[in-house]
C-alpha positions, 0 to 999 in steps of 0.5 A: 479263457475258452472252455471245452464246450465253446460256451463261454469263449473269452480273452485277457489281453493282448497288451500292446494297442496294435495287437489287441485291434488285430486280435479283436478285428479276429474276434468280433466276428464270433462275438468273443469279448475281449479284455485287455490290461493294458492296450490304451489306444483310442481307436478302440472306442470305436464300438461299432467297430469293436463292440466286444473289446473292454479294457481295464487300463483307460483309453488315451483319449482320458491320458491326453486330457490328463497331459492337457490338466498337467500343463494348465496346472505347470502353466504352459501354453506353448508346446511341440509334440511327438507322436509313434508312427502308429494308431497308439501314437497318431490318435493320442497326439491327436486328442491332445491337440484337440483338448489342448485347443480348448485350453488355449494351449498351442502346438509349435510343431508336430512331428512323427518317428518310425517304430524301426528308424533309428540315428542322427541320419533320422533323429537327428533332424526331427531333434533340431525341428522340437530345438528350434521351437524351443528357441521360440519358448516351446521348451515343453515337449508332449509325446505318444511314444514307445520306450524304444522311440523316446531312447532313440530320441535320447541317444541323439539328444545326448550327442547333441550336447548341451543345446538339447538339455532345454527340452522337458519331456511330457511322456504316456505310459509308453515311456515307462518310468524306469531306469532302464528307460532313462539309463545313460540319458540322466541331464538330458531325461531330466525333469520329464513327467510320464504320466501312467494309469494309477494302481496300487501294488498287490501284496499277495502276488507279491508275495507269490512272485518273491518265492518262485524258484528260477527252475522248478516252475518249467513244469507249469511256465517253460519261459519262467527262466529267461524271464527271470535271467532278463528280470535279474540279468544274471545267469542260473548255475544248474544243470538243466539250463543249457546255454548253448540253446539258442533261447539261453545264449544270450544269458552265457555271459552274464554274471551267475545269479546269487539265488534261485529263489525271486526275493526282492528281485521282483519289481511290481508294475501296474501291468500286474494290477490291470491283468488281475483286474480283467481276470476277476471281471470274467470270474465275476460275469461268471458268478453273476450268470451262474447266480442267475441261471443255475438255481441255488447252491450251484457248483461249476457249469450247469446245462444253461451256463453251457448254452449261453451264448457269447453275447448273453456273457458279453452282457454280464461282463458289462455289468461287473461293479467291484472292488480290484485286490489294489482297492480300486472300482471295476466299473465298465462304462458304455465304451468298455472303459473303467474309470480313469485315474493317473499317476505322475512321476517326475524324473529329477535331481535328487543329489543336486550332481546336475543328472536326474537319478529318481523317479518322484510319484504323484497323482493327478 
């Protein structure tokens, strides 16, 4: 969000942890308050360091408590750990061995993976460190991670064979509860817990996303197509897409999409919730100061909106309290964070085949 005027200058995103600390080390400077949907990291608690950046997902700092409450619960006492090697996986292994000790929970071995390695050369040790451990009961494994870290972790596991099925895998949102994630891994996925901020599907964007035509939006989003080729892995039959651009090669090959039109093809995730959740706080700070600065039956921006400053709005933000489109409270505390909820989903056996195949969803 900027207006014309640069009143009111402000920001939804980014998503990624790394990016939104880059975006905001950028933006504090100028007083810009920033809302991400989804980056979760712990370094941005640091208000001193990020005074302007709220979030509408909460900090890993609640995630790794959450972890620590599922093993009380499980009974487990003795675990290994992996962490990414960035600020998103080092600070949230680390709170999790914090609020472990306090819980008498002790850590075997800790480990850290690179974001670009990959193969046995490189994975192939760290597996045998987390086996070794769970030779000596640590078969319970707590990891900060990226989707692409874990399937790295899982290509060598199932090399491994039978020996690395011992491992159950507690895993943050970074890990996604998709079969896209687990795909090929099923017996050595299986029983893994990803924990993920809680959020309710919201029916009118559903609705919206189900009618969008594959083509005709371009106009208004020129990357609405690959989205929807990646989405549906399937290719649009018309004239105007032209696979020999380097953007739609990749899409060539696959087969010819059975409709234009989204249908049920649209899988809501709680991404869809948080961004929604940041747009309407702006939309209510802004209500909130328009109510407070514009007199009685206001319409659009009057002079005294235009000359706030971004440190006037900043405080607006701060005060929103309301209700999300999922049901869900809107309340920012003193470290830009909402209130924390998760949910659990349990990648198990429903067809007793030995292979995990579906996703059970509980709430923590």
């Amino acid at each position: 969000m900027f207006s014309t005027n640069l009143c009111l200058e402000s920001m939804v995103g980014p998503s990624l942890s790394q990016s939104a600390v880059s975006a905001s080390e950028v933006l504090t400077p100028v007083q810009v308050p920033v809302i991400s949907p989804t980056a979760t990291s712990i370094e941005l608690d640091d208000k001193e360091k990020f005074p302007y950046f709220m979030r509408t997902a909460s900090s890993d700092k609640s995630q790794a408590q959450a972890m620590v409450e599922l093993l009380v619960v499980l009974g487990w006492t003795y675990v290994s750990t992996v962490a990414s090697a960035d600020s998103y996986g080092r600070m949230g292994i680390a709170e999790f061995t914090r609020a472990a000790k306090d819980a008498s929970i002790c850590v075997a071995v800790s480990v850290e993976v690179s974001n670009t390695a990959r193969g046995a050369a490189y994975f192939g040790p760290i597996l045998n460190q987390l086996l070794t451990k769970a030779e000596d009961g640590a078969v319970g494994v707590v990891a900060f991670l990226h989707d692409f870290n874990f399937q790295r972790i899982m290509e060598v596991a199932v090399a491994e064979g039978d020996r690395a099925k011992v491992l159950t895998w507690i895993v943050s949102e970074g890990v996604g509860p998709d079969q896209t994630v687990v795909q090929g891994y099923g017996s050595h996925a299986r029983g893994m817990v990803t924990v993920r901020p809680s959020f309710s599907v919201i029916q009118e964007f559903q609705q919206h996303m189900e009618t969008q035509h594959a083509v005709n939006r371009r106009g208004i989003n020129p990357w609405f197509p690959e989205y929807y080729m990646e989405l549906l892995q399937c290719r649009i039959n018309h004239r105007s897409i032209d696979y020999t651009a380097r953007k739609y090669v990749r899409f060539a090959a696959l087969p010819e999409c059975d409709s234009l039109i989204m249908s049920s093809g649209f899988n809501q995730t709680f991404v869809a919730s948080k961004t929604i959740d940041a747009v309407y706080a702006f939309a209510y700070a802004m209500r909130a100061a328009q109510a407070d600065l514009c007199g009685p039956n206001p319409s659009g921006l009057c002079d005294e909106m235009r000359r706030m400053t971004q440190e006037e709005f900043f405080r607006y933000l701060q005060d929103v309290y309301f209700t999300g489109l999922g049901g869900n409270t809107v309340r920012f505390d003193e470290t830009g964070n909402v209130e924390a909820a998760y949910d659990l989903f349990n990648y198990v056996d429903t067809d007793n085949d030995g292979e995990g195949d579906t996703f059970n969803r509980g709430r923590l």
